[in-house]
Rosetta silent file (secondary structure, phi, psi, omega in degrees, C-alpha in Angstrom):
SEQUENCE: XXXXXXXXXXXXXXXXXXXXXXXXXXXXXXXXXXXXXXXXXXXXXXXXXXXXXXXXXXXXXXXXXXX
SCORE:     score description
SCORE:     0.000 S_00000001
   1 L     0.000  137.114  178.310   77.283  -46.343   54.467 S_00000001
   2 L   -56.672  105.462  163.919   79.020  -44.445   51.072 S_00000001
   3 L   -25.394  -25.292 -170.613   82.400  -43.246   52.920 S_00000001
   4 L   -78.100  -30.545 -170.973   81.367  -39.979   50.780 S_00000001
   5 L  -104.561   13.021  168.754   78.592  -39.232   52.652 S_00000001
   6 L   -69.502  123.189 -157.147   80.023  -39.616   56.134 S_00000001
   7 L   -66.268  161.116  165.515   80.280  -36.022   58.078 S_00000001
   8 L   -64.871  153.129 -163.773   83.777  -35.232   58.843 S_00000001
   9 H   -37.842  -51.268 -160.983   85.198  -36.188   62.300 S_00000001
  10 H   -65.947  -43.739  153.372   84.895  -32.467   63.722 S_00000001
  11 H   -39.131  -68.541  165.008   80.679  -32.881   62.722 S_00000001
  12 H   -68.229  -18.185  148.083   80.786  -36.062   64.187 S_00000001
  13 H   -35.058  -54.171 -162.806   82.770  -35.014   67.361 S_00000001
  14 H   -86.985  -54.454 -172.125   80.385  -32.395   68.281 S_00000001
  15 H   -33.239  -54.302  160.539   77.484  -34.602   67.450 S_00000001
  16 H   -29.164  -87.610 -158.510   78.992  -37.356   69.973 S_00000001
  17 H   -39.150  -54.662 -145.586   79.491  -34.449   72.600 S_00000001
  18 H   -88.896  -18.641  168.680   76.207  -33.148   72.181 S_00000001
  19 H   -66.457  -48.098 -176.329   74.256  -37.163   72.666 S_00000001
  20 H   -32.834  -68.530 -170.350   76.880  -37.405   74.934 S_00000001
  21 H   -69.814   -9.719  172.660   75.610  -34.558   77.261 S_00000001
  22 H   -77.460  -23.119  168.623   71.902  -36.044   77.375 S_00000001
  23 L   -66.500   82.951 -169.844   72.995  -38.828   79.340 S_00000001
  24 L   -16.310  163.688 -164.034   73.131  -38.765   82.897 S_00000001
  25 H   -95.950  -35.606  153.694   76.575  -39.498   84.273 S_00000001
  26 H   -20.352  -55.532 -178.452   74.540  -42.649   85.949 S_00000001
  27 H   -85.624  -36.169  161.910   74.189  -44.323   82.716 S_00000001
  28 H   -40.905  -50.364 -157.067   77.444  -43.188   81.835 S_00000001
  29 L  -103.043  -10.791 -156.655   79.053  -44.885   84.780 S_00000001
  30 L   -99.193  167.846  162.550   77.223  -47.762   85.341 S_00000001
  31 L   -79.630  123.331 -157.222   78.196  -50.937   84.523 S_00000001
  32 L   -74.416  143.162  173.013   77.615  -53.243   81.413 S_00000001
  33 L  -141.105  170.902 -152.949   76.615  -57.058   82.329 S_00000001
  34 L   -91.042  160.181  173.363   76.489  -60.440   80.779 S_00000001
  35 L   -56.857  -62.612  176.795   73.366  -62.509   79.933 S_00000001
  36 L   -93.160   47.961  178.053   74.593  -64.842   81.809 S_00000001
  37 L   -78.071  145.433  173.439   75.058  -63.569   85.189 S_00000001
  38 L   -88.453  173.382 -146.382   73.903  -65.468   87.888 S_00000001
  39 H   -67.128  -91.233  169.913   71.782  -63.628   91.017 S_00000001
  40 H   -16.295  -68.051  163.600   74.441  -63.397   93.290 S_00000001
  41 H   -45.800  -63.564  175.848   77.071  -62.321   90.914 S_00000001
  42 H   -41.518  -47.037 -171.435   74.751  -59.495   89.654 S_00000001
  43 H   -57.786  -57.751  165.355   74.296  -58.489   93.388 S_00000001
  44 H   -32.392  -66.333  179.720   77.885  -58.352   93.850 S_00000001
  45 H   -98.182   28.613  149.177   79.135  -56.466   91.434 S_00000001
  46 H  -122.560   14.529  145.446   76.664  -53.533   91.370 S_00000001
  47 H  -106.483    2.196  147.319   77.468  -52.960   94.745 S_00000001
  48 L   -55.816  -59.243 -159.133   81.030  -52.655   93.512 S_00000001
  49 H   -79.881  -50.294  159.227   79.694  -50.394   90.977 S_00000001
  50 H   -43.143  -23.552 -167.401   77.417  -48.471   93.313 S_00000001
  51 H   -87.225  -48.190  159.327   80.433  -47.744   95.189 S_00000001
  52 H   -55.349  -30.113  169.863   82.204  -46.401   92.347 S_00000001
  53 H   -50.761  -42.092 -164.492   79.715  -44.425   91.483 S_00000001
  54 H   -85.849  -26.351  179.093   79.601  -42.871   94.487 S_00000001
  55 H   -53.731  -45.146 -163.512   83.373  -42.526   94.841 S_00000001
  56 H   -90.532    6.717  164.234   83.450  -40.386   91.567 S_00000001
  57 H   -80.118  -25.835 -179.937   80.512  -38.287   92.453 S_00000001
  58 H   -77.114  -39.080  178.297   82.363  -37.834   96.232 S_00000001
  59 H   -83.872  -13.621 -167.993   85.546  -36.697   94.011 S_00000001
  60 H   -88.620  -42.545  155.104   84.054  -34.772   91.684 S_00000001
  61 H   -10.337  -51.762 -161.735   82.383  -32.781   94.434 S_00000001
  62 H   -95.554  -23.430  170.414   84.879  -32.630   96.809 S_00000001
  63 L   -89.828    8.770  178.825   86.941  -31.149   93.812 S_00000001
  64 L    61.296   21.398  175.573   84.154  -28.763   93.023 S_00000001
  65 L   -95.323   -7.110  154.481   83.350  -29.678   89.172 S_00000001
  66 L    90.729  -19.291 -158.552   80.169  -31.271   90.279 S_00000001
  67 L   -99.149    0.000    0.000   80.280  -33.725   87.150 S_00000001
């Protein structure tokens, strides 16, 4: 892309923030994984990641921003 025709940060900032807010905080939060995970491994760590999930939905809650 021509550097000239790239919006200015403060354009692209709000643009971010506004893709940003269509995303569920799920998809936000979850966790990225390899090609090559094996079964197990997969099981494993997205009940790590379920747990986190749930931790920051239990904090955000319990702190009342809901988010």
């Amino acid at each position: 892309m021509d550097p000239e025709q790239r919006p200015e940060a403060a354009v692209a900032l709000r643009e971010w923030k506004t893709i940003r807010e269509t995303i569920s905080t799920a998809k936000k939060e979850w966790r990225p994984r390899q090609r090559n995970e094996d079964l197990l491994g997969k099981v494993a760590l997205d009940v790590v990641s379920l747990y986190q999930l749930f931790m920051h939905f239990a904090k955000s809650y319990a702190s009342g921003t809901g988010n």
